[in-house]
KELOLUM-35140 format. One record per residue: x, y, z of N, C-alpha, C in turn. Coordinates in steps of 0.02 Angstrom, whole numbers, plus 50000, padded with zeros to 5 digits. Each point is the difference from the previous one (the first is absolute). Example, Ala and Ser with C-alpha at 12.3 -4.5 7.8 and 13.67 -1.06 7.14 Angstrom:
<recs>
506604971650390499555005950000500455006050000499825005349964500425005950003499615005550037
</recs>
This chain:
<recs>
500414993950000499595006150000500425006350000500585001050039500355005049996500265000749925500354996649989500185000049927499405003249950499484996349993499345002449957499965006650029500005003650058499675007950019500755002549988500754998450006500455003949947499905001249932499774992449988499785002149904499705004549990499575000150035499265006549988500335005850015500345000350042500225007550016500654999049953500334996949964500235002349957499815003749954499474996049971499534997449938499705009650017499865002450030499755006150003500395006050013500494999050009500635002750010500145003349927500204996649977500164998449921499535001249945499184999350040499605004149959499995005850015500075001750057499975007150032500435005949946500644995249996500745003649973499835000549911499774995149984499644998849943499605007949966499375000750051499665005249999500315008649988500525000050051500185004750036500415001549922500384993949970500615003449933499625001049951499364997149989499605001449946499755007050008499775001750051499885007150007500455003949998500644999150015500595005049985499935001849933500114994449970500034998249924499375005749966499515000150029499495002049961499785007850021500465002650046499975006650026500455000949963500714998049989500695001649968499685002349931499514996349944499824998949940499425007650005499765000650042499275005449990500575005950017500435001950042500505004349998500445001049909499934995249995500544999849924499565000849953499204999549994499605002049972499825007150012500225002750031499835007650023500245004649972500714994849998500635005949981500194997449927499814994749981500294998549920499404999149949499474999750031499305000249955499964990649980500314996550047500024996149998499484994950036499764994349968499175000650042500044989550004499695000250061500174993050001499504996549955499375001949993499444997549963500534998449933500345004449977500235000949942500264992649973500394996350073500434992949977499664995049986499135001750013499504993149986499735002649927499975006149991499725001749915500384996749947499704997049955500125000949931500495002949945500374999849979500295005549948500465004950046500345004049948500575004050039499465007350024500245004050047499815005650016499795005649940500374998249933499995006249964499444998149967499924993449993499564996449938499245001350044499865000850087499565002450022499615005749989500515003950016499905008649992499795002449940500454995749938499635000049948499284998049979499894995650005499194997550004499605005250028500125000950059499625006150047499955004949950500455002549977500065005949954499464999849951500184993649965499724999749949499064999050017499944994950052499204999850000499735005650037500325007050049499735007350012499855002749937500495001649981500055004849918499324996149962499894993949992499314996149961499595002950031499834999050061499355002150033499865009749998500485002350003500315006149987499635003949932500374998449942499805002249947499774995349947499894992050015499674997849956500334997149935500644998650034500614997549941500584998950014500184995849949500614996450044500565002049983500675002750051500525002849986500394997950011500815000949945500664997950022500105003650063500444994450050500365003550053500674997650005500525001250008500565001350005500355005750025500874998250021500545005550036499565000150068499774993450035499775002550072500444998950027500125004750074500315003150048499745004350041500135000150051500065003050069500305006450010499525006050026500055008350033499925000650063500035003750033499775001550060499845008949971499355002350022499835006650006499915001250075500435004250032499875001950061499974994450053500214994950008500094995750036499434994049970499675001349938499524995950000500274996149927499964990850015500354998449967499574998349943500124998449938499534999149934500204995249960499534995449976500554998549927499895004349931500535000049953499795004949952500014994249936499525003249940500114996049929499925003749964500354998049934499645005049928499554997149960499575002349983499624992649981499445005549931499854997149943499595002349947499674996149979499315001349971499544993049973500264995649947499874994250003500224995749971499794999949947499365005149954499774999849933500655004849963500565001850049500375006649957500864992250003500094994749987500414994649983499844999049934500735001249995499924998249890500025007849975499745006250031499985004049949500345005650043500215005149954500435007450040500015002350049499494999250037499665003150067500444994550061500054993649996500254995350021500795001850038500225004849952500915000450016499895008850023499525003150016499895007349981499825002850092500435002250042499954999850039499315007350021499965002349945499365004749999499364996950020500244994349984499084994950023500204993450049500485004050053499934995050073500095003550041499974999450056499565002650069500304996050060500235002150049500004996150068499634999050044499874994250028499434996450022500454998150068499575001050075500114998950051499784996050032500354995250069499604996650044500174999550072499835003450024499964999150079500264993350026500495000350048500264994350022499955000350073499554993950018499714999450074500424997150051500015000450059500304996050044500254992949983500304999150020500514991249973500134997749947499935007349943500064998649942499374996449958499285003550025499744998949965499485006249949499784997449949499895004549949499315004049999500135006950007499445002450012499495005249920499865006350018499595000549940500385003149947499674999149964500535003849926499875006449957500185004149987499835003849963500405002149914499424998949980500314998049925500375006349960500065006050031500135007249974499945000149915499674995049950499795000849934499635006249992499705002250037499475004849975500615007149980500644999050024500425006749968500034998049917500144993849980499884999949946499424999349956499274998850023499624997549978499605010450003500295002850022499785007750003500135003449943500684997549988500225001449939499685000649924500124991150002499504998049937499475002849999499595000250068499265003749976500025007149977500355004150035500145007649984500255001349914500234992449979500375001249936499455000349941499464993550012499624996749989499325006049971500035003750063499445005850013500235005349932500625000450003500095006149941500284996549943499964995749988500734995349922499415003349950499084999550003499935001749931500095007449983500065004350061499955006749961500645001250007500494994250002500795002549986499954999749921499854992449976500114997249948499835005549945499125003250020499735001649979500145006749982500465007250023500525001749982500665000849976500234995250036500884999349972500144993649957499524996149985500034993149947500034995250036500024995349987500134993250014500574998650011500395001649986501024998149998500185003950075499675000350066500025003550060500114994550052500435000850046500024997150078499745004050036499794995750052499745004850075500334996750037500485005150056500034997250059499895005350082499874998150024499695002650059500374998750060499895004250068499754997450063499675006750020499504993950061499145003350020500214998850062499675005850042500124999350081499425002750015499474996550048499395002850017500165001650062499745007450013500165004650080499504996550011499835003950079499295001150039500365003250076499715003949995499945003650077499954998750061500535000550054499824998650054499755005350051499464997950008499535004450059500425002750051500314997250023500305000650046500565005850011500474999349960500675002549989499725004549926499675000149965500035002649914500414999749954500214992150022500814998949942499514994249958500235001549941499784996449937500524992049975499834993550048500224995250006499934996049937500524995849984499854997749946499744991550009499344997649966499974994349995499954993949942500174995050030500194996749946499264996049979499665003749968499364998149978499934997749903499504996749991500024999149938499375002349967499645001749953499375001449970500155006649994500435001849945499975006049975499385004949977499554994449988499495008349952499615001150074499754996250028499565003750069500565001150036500665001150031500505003450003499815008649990499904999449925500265005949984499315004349987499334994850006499185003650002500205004850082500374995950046499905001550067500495007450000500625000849984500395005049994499605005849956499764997249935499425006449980499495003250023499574996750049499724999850047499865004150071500634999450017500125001050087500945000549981500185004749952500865001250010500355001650053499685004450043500245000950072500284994250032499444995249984500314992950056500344994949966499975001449907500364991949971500295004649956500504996949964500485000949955500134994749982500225003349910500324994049957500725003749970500504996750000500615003149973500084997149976500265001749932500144998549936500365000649971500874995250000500435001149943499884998049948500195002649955499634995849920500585002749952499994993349964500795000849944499644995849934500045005649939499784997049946500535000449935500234993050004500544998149941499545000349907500175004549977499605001949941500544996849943500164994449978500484999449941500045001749930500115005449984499965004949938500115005450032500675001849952500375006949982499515004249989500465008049997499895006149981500305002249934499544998449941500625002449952499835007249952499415005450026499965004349984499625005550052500055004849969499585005550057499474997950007499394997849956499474998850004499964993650040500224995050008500014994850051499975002450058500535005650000500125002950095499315001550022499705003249951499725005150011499324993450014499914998249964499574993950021499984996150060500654998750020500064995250048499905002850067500315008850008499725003750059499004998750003499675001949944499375000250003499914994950022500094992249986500014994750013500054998750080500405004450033500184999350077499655004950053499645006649951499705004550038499194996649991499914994949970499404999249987500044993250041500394994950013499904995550075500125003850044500335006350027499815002250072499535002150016499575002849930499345003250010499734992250008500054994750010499554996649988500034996650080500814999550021500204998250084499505005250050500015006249967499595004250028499464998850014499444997449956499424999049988499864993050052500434995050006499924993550022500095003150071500385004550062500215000750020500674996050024500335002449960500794996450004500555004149989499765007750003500615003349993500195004450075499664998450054500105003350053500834998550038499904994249980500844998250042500374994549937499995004149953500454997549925500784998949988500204995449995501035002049971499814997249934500085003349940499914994549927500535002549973500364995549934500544999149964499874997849943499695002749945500034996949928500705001749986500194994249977500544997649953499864999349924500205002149944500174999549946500484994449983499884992949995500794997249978499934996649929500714999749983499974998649936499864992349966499645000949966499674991849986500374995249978500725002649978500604997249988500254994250053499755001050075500254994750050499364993149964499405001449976499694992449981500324996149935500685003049975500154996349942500384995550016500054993149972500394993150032500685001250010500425004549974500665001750000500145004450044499485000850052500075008050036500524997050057500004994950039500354997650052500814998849964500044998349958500674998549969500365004750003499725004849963500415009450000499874999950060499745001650053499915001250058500754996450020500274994750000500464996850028500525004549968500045000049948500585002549971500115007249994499555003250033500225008349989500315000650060499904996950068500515000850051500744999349984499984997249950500824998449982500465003849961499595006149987500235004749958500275005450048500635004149943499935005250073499715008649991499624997850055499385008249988500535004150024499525006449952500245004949992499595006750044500485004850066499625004850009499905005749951499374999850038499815006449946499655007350020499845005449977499575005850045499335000849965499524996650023499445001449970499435006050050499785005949978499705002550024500235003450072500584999249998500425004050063500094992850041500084994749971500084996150061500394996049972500354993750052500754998349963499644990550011499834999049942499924992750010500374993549962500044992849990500294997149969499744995249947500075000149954499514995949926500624995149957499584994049977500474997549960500235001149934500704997749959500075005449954499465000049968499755007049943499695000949953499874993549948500554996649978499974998249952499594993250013500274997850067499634992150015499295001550022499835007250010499385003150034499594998349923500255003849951499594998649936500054994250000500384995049981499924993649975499434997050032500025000550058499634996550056499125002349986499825006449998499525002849971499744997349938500384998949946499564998549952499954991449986500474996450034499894993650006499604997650033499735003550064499304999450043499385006049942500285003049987499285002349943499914996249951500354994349983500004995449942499424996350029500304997350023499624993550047499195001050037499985006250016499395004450027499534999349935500165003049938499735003749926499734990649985500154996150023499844991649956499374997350075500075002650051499604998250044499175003650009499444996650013499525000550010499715002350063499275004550002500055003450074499974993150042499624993649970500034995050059500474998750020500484997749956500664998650031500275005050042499885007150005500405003650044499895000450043499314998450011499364999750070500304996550032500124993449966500294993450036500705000650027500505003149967500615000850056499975005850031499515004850012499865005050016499944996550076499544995849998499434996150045500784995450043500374998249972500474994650034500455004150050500145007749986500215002750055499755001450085500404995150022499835000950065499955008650039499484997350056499915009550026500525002050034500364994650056500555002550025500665003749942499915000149947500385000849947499975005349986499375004250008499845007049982500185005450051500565000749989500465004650049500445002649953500255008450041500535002049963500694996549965500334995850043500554995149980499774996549971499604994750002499734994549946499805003449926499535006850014499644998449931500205004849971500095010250038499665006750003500665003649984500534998450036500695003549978500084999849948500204996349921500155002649959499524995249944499294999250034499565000149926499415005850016499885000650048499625007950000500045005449966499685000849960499825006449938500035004950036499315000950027499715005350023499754995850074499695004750059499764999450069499725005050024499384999850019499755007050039499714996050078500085004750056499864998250060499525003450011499494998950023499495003350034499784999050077499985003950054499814998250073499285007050012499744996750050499335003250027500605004550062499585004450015500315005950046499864995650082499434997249987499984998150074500634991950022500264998249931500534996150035500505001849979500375005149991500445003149984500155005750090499245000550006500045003850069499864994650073499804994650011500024994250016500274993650017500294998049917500514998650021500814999149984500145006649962500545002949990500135005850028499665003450053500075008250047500125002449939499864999449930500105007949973499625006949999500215004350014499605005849999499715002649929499495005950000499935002649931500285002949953500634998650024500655004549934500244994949977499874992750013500244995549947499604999549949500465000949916499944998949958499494995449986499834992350032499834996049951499235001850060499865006350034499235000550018499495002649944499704997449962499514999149958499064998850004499695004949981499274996050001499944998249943500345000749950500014996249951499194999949954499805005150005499515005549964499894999649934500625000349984500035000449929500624997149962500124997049945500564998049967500625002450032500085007249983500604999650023500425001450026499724995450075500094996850041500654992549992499715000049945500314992049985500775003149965500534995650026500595001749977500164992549976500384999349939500214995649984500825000449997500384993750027500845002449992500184996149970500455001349960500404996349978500744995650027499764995250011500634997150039500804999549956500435001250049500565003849961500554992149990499784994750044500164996150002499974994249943499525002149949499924995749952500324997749943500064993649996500544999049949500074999849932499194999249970499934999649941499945005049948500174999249951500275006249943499174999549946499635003649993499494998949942500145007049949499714998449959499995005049946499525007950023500495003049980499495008350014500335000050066500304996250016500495002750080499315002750059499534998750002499505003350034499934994050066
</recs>
C-alpha cells in the first residue's frame, strides 16, 4: 500500500509539473503573439499566413464591390501604433489587357490585425480609383465631342465635406461621383469636388487657324466644366502631342536619339537642349511616313495601348508636346495653392482670351512652315 499511495503521489506530482510547463509554454507563446503578431491558432490552420490574409482580402473586396480582385505585394504597417496588413490589389477583369501593368488602376487595400494575430476588417481603398473612372466616364463624351476622338483623360477626384466641428474640409475616400457632385452643386458650403484633369489631345499645330481653333475648343469645355459644376476647385492641362508617338517606329527613334549628342540652344530667351537638326528631320518625316499609310482606327488603337501612368511630362510631354495651355479656377489656386489675386494664371475665364496656348520649347520635331 505504501508503495501504491507513492505512485499516486508521484503520478500527480508529475501531472501537477506537467500542467504547470504547459502553461508556461502557453503564456510564453500569447506573449510572443503580442509582440510578433504571432498567433497560436495560427499552427493548427491550413496554408501559410500570407495565403490566409490573402483569401480574407480577396473574399472582403467580393462582398465589398461585387468582384473579384488580384491581390498581391502583401505586407505589414503600423499607423500610429496600430498594426495592419497592407495589399495592392486591382480587379481581375483588367489581366490580359493595359490596365493590368498600369499602376493608375490599383489601389491599396487594408486589414486590421487583431490580437494573436488574428485578421480583422478590411478596407478595400478602390473607391480612389473607381472615383476616377467615374469622373472620367461623366465627361469622355463632351471631351470626344470637342477635341475628337484621338484624346486621353486622366484625372484625380477628391471629394471634401465639412466638419461641423472644426470647419476644415476633410477628405473622403468615397466613390459615386455624379451624386458626389449633385451634392457639392447643391449644398457647396458643406461638399466639394476637386478636380485635376489632364487631356492628352494627339494632333499637332500646324497653322494659325488650328491655334486658333484649338483655344475655342478649350474655352468651350470650361464653359461646359462650368455648367456641370466642375470648375469651382479646377487644375486642367490640355496637351497638344504629336501623333507621331502612335507610329510603330516611334519607340525605336525614341531609343536612339538619346545617343546623339544634343545640342544647347536659346529659344525664346531660354537656354535648352535638342537633338541635332538633322536626325530631328530625319526622325520627323520617317514617323510622318508611317503616320500618312495609317488609318484613324489604327491610331485609336495604339493611341488606346498607352498606359495612364505614362502620361506625364518625362514619359510623354517633354519633347512631343506641340502646344499646352493650363487652366485653374481661382478658388484652388486660392485654396490650395495660397495664391493671391496678382497671380497671373487668376482667370474667370469669360471669354476666349483667356485661353493661352504655349508652345513648348522643348519639342523635337521639325514640320514644314516651321510653325
Amino acid at each position: 500500500m505504501p508503495d501504491k499511495e507513492k505512485q499516486s503521489n508521484n503520478s500527480k506530482y508529475f501531472n501537477k509539473k506537467s500542467i504547470t510547463i504547459t502553461a508556461v509554454i502557453l503564456l510564453f507563446m500569447i506573449i510572443l503573439s503580442s509582440t510578433t503578431q504571432f498567433s497560436i491558432i495560427e499552427l493548427f490552420r491550413p496554408g501559410t499566413k500570407i495565403e490566409r490574409v490573402r483569401k480574407k482580402f480577396k473574399e472582403s473586396l467580393y462582398e465589398q464591390y461585387g468582384k473579384e480582385f488580384v491581390v498581391y505585394g502583401i505586407g505589414t504597417r503600423t499607423y500610429n501604433d496600430r498594426k495592419m496588413w497592407e495589399a495592392q490589389i486591382y480587379p481581375k477583369e483588367y489581366v490580359g489587357t493595359p490596365k493590368e501593368d498600369d499602376p493608375y488602376y490599383k489601389a491599396t487595400a487594408g486589414m486590421d490585425i487583431k490580437p494573436f494575430g488574428g485578421l480583422g476588417s478590411v478596407g478595400g481603398g478602390w473607391e480612389n480609383v473607381q472615383i476616377k473612372i467615374e469622373a472620367e466616364k461623366y465627361i469622355e463624351s463632351k471631351v470626344k465631342e470637342i477635341f475628337g476622338k484621338k484624346v486621353l483623360i486622366k484625372s484625380e477626384v477628391k471629394y471634401k465635406r465639412k466638419d461641423e466641428e472644426n470647419e476644415y474640409f476633410g477628405w473622403k475616400i468615397v466613390s459615386g461621383f455624379d451624386s458626389l457632385l449633385t451634392k457639392a452643386n447643391q449644398n457647396p458650403n458643406k461638399h466639394r469636388i476637386e478636380l485635376q484633369l489632364y487631356l492628352y489631345i494627339f494632333d499637332r499645330i500646324d497653322s494659325k487657324q488650328e491655334k486658333e481653333k484649338r483655344r475655342k475648343d478649350i474655352f468651350e469645355f470650361v464653359q461646359y466644366l462650368k455648367k456641370e459644376g466642375l470648375f469651382r476647385y479646377l487644375e486642367m492641362g490640355v496637351y497638344l502631342i504629336d501623333e507621331r508617338v502612335l507610329a510603330p517606329s516611334y519607340e525605336e527613334y525614341i531609343d536612339k536619339i538619346y545617343n546623339q549628342k544634343w545640342i544647347e540652344k536659346e529659344i525664346s530667351g531660354e537656354s535648352i537642349e535638342l537633338p541635332p537638326k538633322d536626325f530631328r528631320k530625319k526622325m520627323s518625316q520617317a514617323l510622318q511616313s508611317e503616320i500618312d499609310t495609317m488609318n484613324k482606327k489604327q491610331l485609336i488603337e495604339n493611341m488606346n495601348k498607352i498606359k495612364k501612368c505614362e502620361l506625364t511630362y518625362e514619359d510623354l510631354r517633354k519633347e512631343n508636346n506641340h502646344y499646352f495651355s493650363v487652366v485653374y479656377s481661382k478658388k484652388m489656386l486660392k485654396d490650395y495653392y495660397g495664391a493671391n489675386e496678382s497671380n497671373k494664371l487668376m482667370k474667370d475665364y469669360e471669354n476666349i482670351e483667356n485661353v493661352v496656348l504655349t508652345n513648348n520649347l522643348e519639342y523635337i520635331y521639325i514640320n514644314q512652315g516651321g510653325y
